[in-house]
MDTraj code that builds the backbone (N, CA, C; nanometers):
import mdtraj as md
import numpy as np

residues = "UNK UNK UNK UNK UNK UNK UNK UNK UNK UNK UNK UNK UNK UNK UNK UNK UNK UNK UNK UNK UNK UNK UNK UNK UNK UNK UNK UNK UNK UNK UNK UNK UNK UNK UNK UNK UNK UNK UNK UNK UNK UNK UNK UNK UNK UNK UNK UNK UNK UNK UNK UNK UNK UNK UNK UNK UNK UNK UNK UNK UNK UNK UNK UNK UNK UNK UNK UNK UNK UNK UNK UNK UNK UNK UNK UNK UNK UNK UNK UNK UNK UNK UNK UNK UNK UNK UNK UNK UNK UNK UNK UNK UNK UNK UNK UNK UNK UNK UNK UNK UNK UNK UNK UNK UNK UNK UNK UNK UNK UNK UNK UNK UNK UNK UNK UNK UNK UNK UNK UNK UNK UNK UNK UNK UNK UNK UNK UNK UNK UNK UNK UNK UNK UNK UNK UNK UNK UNK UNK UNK UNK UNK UNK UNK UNK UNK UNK UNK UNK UNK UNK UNK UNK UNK UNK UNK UNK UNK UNK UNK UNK UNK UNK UNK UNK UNK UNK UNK UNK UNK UNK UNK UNK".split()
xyz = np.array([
    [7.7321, 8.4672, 9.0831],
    [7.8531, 8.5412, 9.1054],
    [7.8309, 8.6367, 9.2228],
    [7.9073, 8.5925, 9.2879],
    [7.9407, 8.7399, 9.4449],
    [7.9800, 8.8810, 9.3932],
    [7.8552, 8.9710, 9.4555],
    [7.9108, 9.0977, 9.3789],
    [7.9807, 9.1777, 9.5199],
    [8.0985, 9.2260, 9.4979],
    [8.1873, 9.2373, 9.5670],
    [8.1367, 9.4566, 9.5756],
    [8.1437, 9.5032, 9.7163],
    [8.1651, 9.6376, 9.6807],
    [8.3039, 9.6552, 9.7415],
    [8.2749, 9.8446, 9.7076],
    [8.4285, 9.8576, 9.7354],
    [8.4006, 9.9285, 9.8785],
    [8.5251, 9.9292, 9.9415],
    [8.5501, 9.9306, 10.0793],
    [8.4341, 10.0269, 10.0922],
    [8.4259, 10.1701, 10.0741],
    [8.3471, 10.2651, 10.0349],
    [8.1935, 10.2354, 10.0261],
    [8.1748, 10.1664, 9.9798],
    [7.9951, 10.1224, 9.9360],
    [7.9952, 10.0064, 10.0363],
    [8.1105, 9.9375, 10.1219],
    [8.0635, 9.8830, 10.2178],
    [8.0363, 9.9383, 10.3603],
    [8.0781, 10.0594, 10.3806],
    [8.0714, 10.0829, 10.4990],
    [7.9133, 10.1567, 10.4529],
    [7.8999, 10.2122, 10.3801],
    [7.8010, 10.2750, 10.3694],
    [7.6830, 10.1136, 10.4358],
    [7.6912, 10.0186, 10.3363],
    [7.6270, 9.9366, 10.3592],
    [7.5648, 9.8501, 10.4649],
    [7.7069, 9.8780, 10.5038],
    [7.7197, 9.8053, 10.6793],
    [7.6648, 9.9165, 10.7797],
    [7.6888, 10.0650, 10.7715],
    [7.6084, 10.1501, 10.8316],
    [7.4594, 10.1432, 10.8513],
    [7.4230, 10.1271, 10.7330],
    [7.2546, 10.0799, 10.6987],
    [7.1945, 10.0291, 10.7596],
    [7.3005, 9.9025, 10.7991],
    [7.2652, 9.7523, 10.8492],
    [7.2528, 9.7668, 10.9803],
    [7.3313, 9.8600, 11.0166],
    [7.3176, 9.8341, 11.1899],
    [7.2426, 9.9488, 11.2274],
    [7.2065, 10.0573, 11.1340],
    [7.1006, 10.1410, 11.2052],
    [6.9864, 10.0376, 11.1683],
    [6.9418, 10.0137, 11.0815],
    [6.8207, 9.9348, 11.0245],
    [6.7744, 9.7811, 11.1960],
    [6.9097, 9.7317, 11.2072],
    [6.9029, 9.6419, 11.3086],
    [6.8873, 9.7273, 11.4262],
    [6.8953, 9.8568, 11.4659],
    [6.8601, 9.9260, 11.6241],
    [7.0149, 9.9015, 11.6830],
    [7.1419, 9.8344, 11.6437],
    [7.2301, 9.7999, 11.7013],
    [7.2842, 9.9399, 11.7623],
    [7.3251, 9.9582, 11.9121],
    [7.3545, 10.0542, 11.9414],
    [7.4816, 10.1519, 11.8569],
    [7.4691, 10.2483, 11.8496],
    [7.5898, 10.3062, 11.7324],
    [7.7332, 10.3084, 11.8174],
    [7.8426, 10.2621, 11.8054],
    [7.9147, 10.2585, 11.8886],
    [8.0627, 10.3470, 11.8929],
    [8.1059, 10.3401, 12.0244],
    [8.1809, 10.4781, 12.0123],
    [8.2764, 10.4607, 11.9485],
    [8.2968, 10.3359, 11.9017],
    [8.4382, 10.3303, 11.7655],
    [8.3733, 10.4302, 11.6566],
    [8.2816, 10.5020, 11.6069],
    [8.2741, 10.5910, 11.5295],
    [8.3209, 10.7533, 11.5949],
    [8.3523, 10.7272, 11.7009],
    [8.3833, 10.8733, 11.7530],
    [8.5275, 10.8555, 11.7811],
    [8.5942, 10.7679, 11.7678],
    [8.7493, 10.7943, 11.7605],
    [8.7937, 10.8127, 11.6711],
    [8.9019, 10.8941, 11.6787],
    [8.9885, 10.9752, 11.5556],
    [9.1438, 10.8455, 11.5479],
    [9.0607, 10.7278, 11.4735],
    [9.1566, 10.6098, 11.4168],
    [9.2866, 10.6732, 11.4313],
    [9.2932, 10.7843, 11.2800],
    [9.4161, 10.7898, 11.2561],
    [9.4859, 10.8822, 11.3093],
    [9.4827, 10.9147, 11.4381],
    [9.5576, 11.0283, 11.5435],
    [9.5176, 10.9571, 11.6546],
    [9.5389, 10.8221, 11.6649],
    [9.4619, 10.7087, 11.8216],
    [9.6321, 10.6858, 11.8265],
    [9.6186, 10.5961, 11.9836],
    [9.7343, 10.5380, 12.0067],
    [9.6903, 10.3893, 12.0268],
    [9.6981, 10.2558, 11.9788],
    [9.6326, 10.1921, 12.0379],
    [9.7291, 10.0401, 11.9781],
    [9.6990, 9.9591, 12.0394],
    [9.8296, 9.8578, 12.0338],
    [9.7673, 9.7367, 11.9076],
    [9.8430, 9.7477, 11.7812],
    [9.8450, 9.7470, 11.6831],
    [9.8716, 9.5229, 11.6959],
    [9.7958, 9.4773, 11.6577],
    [9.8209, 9.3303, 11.6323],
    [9.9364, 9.2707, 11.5567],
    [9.9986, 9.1761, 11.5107],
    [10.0880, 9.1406, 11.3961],
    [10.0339, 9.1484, 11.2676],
    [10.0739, 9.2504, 11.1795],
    [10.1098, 9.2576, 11.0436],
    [10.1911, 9.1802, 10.9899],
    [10.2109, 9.1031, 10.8974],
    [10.3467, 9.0255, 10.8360],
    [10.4888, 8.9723, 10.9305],
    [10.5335, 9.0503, 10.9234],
    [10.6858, 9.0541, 10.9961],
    [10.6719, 9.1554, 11.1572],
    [10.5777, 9.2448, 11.1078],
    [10.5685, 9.3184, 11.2141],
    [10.5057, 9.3049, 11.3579],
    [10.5823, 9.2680, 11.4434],
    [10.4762, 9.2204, 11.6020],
    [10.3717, 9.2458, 11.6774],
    [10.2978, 9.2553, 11.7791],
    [10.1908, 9.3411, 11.8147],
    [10.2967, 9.4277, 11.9135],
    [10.2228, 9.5432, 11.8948],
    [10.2848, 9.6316, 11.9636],
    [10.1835, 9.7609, 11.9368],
    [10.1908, 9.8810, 12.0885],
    [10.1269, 9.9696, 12.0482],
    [10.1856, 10.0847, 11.9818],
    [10.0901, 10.1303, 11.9045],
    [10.1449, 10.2155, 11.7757],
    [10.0807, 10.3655, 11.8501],
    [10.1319, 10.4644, 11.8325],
    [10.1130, 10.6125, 11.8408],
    [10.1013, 10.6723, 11.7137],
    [9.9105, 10.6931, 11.6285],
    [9.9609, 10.7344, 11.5220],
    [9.9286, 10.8546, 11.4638],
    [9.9653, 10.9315, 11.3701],
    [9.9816, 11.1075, 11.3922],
    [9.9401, 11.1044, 11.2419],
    [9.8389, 11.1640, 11.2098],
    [9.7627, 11.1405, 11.0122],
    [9.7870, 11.0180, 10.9816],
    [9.7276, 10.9256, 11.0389],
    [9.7625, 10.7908, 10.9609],
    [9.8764, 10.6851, 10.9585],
    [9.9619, 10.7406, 11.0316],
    [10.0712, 10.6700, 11.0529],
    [10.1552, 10.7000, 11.1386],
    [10.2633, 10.5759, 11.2207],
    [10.3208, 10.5787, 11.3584],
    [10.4499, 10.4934, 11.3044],
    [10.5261, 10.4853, 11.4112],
    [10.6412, 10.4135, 11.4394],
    [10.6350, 10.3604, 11.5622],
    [10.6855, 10.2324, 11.5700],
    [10.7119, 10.1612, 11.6797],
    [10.8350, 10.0731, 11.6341],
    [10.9561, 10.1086, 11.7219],
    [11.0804, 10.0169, 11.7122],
    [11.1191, 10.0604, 11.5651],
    [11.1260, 9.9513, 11.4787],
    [11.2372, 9.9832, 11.3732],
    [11.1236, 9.9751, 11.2498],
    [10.9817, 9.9742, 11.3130],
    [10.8784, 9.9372, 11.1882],
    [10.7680, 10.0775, 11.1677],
    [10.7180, 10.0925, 11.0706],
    [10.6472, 10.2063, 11.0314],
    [10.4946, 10.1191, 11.0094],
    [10.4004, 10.2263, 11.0327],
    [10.3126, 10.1525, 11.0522],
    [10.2367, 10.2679, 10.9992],
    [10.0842, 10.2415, 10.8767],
    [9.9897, 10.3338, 10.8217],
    [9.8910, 10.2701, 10.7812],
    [9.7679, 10.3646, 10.7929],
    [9.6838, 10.3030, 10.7398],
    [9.6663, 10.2916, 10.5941],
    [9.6088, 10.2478, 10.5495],
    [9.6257, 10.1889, 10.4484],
    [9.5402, 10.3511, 10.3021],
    [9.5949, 10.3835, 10.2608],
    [9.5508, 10.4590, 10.1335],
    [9.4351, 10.4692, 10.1407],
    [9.3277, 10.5565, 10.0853],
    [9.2266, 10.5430, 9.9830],
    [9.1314, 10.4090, 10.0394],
    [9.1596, 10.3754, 10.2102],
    [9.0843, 10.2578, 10.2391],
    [8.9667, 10.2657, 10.3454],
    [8.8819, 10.3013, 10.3703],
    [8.8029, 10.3799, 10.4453],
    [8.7556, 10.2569, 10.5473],
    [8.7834, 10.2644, 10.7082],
    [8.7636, 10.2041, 10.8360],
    [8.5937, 10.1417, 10.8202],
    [8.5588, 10.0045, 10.8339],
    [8.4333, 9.9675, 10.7936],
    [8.4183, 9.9723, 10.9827],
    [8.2634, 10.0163, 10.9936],
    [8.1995, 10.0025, 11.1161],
    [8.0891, 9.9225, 11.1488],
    [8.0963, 9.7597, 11.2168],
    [8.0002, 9.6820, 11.2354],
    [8.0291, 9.6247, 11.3663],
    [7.9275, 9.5442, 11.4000],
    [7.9014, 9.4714, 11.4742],
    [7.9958, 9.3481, 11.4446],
    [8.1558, 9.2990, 11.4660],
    [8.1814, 9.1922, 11.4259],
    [8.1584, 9.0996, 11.5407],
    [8.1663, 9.1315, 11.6069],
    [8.1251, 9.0059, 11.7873],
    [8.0202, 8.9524, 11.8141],
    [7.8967, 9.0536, 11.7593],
    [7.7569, 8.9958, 11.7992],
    [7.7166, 9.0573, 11.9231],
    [7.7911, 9.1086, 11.9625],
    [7.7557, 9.1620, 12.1255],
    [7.6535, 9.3063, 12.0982],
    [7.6652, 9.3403, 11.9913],
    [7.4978, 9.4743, 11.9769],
    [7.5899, 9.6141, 11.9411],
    [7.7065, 9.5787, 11.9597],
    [7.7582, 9.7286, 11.9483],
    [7.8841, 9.7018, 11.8089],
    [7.8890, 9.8096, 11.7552],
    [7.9643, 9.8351, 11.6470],
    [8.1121, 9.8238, 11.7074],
    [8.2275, 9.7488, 11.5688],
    [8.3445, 9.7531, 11.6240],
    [8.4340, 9.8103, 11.5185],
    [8.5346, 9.7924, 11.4850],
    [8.6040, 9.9009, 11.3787],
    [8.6665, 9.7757, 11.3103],
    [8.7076, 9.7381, 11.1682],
    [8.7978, 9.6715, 11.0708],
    [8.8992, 9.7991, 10.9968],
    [8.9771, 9.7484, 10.9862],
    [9.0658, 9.8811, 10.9541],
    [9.2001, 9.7718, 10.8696],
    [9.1696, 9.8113, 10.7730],
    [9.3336, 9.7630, 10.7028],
    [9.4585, 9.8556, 10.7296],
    [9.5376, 9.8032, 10.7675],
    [9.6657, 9.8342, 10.8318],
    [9.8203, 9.8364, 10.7295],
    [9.9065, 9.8702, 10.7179],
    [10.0224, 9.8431, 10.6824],
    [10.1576, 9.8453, 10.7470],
    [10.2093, 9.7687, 10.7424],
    [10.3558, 9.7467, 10.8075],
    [10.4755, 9.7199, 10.7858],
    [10.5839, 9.7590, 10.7866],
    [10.6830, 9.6883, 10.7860],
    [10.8295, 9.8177, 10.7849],
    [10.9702, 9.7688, 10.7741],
    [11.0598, 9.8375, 10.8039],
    [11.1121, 9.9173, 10.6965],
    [11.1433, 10.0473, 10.7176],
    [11.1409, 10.1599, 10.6720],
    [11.2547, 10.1262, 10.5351],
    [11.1821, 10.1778, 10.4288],
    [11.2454, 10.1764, 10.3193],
    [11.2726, 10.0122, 10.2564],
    [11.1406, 9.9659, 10.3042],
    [11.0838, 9.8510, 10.2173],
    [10.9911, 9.7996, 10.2123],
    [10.9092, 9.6847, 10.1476],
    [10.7461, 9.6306, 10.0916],
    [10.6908, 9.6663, 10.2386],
    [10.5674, 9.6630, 10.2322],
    [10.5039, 9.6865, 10.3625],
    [10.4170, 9.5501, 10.3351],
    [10.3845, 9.5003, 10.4587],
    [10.2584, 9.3972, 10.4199],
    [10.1474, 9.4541, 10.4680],
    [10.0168, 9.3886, 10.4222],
    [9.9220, 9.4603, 10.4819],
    [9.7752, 9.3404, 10.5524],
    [9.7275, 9.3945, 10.6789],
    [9.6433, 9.2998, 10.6994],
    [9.5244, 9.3911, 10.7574],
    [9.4272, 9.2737, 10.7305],
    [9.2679, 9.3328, 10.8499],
    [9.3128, 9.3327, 11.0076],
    [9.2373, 9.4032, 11.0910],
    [9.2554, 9.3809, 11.1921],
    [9.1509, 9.4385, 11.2697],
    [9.0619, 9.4115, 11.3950],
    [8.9381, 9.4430, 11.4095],
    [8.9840, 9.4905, 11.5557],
    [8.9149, 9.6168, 11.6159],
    [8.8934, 9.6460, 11.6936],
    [8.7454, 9.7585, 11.7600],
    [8.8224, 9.7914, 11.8565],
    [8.6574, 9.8252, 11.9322],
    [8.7010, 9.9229, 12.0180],
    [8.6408, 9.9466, 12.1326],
    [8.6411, 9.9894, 12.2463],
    [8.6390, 9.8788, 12.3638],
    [8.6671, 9.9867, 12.4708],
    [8.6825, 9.9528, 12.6561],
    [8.5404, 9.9299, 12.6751],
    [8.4810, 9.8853, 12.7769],
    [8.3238, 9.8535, 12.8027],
    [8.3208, 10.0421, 12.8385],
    [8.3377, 10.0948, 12.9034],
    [8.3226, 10.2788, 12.8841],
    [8.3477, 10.3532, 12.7555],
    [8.4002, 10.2737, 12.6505],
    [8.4044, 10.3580, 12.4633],
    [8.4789, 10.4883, 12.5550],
    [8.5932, 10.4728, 12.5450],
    [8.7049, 10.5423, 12.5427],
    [8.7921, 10.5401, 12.4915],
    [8.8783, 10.4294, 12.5312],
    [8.9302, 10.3421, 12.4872],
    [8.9479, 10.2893, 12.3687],
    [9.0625, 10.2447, 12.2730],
    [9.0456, 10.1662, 12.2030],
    [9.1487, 10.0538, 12.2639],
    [9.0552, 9.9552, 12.1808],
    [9.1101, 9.8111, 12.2243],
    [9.0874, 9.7126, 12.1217],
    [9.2165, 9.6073, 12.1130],
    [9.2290, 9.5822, 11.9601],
    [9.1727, 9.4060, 12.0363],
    [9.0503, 9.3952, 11.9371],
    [9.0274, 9.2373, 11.9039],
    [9.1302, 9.1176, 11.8330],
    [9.1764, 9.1534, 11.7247],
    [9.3416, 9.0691, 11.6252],
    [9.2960, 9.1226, 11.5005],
    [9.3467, 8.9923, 11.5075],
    [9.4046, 9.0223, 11.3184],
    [9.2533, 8.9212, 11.2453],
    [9.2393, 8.9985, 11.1753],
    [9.1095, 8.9120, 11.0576],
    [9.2103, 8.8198, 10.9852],
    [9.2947, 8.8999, 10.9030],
    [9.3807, 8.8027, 10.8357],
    [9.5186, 8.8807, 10.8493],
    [9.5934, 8.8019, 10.7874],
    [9.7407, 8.8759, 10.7247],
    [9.8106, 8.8089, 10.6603],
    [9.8001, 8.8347, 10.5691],
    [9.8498, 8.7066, 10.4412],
    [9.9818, 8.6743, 10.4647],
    [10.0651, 8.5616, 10.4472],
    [10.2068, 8.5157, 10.4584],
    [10.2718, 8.6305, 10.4219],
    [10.2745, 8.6547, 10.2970],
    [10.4069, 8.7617, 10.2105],
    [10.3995, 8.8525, 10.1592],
    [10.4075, 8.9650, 10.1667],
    [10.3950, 9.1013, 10.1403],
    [10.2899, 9.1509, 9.9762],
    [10.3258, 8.9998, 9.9096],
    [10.2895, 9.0002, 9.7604],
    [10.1062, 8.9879, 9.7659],
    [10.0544, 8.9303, 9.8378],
    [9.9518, 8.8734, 9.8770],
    [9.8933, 8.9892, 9.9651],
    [9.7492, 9.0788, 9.9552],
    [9.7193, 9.1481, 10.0307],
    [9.5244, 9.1771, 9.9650],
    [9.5257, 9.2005, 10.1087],
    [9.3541, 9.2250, 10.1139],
    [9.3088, 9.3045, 10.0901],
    [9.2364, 9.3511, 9.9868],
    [9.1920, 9.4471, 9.9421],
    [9.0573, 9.5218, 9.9631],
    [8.9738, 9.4189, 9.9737],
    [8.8106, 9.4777, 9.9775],
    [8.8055, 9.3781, 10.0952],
    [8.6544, 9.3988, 10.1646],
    [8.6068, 9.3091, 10.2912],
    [8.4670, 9.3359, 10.2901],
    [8.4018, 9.2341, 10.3130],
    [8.2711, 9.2982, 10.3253],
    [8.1588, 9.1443, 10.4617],
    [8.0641, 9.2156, 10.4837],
    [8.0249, 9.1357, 10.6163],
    [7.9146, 9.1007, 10.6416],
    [7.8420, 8.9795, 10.6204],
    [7.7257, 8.8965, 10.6253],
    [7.6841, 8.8087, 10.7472],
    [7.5821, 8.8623, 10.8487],
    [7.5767, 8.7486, 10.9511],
    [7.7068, 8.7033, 11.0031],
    [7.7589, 8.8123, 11.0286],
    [7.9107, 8.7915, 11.1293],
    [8.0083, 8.7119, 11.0488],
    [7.9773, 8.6812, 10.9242],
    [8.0968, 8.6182, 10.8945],
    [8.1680, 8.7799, 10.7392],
    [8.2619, 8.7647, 10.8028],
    [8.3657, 8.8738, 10.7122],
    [8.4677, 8.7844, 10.5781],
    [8.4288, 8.8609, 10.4778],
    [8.4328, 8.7664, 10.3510],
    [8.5847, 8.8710, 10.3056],
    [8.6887, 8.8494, 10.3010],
    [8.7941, 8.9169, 10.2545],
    [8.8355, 8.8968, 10.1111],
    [8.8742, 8.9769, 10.0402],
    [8.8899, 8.9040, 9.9056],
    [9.0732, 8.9611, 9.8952],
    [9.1598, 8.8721, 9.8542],
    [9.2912, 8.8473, 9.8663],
    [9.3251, 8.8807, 9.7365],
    [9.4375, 9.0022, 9.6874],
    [9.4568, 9.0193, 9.5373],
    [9.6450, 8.9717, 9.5667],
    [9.6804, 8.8635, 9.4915],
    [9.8037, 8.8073, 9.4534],
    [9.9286, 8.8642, 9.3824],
    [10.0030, 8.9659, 9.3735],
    [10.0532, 9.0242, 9.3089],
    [10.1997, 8.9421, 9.2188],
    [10.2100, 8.8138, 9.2649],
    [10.2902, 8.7225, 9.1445],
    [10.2397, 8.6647, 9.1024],
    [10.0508, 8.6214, 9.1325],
    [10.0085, 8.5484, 8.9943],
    [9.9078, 8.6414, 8.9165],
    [9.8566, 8.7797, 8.9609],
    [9.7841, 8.8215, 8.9244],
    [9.6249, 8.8215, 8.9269],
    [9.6228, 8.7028, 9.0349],
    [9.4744, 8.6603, 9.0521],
    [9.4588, 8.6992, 9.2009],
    [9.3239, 8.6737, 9.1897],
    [9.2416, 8.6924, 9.4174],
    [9.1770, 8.6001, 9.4221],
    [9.1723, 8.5589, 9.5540],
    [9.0862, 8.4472, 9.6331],
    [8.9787, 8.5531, 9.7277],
    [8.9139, 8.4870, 9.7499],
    [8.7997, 8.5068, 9.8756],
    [8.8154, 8.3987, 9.9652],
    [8.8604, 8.4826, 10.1494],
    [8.8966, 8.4014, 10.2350],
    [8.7829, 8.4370, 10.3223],
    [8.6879, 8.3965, 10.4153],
    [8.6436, 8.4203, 10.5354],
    [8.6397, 8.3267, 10.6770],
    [8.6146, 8.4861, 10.7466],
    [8.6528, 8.4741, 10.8579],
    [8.5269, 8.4991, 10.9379],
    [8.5524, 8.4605, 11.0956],
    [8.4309, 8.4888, 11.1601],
    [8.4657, 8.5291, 11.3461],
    [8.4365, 8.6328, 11.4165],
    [8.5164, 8.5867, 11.5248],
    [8.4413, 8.5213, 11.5678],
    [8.5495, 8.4179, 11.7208],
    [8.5008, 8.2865, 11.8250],
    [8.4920, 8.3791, 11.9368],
    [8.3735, 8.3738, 11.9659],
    [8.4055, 8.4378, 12.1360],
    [8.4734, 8.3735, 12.2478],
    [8.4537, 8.2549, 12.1945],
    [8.5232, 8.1064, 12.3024],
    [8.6885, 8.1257, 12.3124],
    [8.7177, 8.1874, 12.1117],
    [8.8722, 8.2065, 12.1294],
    [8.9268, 8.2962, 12.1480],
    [8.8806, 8.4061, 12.1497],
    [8.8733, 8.5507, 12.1250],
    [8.9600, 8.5664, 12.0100],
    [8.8932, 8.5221, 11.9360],
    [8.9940, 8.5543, 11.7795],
    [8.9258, 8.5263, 11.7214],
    [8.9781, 8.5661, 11.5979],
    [8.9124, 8.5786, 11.4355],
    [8.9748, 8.4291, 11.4364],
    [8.8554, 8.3189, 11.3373],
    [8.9388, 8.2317, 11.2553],
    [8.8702, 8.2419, 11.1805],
    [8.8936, 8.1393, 11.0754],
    [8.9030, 8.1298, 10.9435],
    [8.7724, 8.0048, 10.9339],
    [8.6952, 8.0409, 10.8457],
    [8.6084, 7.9046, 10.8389],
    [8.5398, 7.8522, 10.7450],
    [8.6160, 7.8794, 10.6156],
    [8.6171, 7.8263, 10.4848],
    [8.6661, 7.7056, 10.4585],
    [8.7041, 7.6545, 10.5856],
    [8.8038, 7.4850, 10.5451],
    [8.9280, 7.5462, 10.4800],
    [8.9892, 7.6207, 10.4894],
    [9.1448, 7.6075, 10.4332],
    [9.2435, 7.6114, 10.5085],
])
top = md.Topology()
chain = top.add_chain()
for i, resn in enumerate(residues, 1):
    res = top.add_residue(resn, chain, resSeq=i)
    for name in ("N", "CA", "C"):
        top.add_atom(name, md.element.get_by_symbol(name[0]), res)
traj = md.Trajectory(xyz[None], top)
């Protein structure tokens, strides 16, 4: 059985990992996420677009956009390139209804000033369906999916392509 931690005991974990590996510490730990402006990937319904966000949350167009509760920003190496990048669960959607929610990985400018968004890890079809925990082994990012009309979760992973510059999926589904 996969023992799953919580967002919380993973970053700790993943911290470990990349001081333990010498990986340079990277300046995605010195940005202030949730007071950044930085152009936000597709959530559910919601488009990429850049978000301006002020404690955790922004508006862009007719959609509201926050981070996600009680969900703490994991800091690793997802590229392989030596430097730490940011996963951050996100939420979206139009004001005064379900929000969906997805992973979405970013980083810095080659100067770590900057933020600059890599995509989306995942984002489940329908608002009902959302990612809850994540955690990260040899570059591949293991998401675990909690179902809210059947009551059950899957485990989906992902890995990024440098070839595609995107996250896919590489569980065969």
């Amino acid at each position: 059985m996969r023992k799953w931690f919580s967002s919380s005991a993973w970053v700790l974990v993943a911290a470990g990992l990349v001081a333990a590996s010498g990986a340079a510490t990277a300046d995605v730990q010195r940005i202030d996420w949730h007071n950044a402006e930085f152009e936000v990937p597709q959530v559910g319904s919601c488009p990429k677009q850049v978000v301006s966000f002020t404690g955790g949350a922004g508006e862009a167009g007719d959609r509201v956009y926050r981070f996600t509760p009680d969900k703490p920003i994991g800091h690793v190496d997802v590229t392989g390139e030596g430097v730490e990048d940011a996963l951050i669960l996100i939420e979206c959607g139009p004001r005064d209804a379900e929000y969906s929610r997805a992973l979405i990985g970013v980083t810095t400018d080659p100067g770590g000033t900057a933020p600059r968004t890599l995509g989306t890890v995942v984002s489940p079809p329908v608002w009902t369906q959302v990612p809850e925990e994540f955690q990260m082994f040899h570059h591949d990012i293991a998401v675990r999916i909690n179902d809210f009309d059947t009551g059950q979760g899957h485990t989906e992973h992902y890995r990024w392509a440098s070839s595609a510059q995107a996250f896919v999926r590489i569980d065969g589904q």
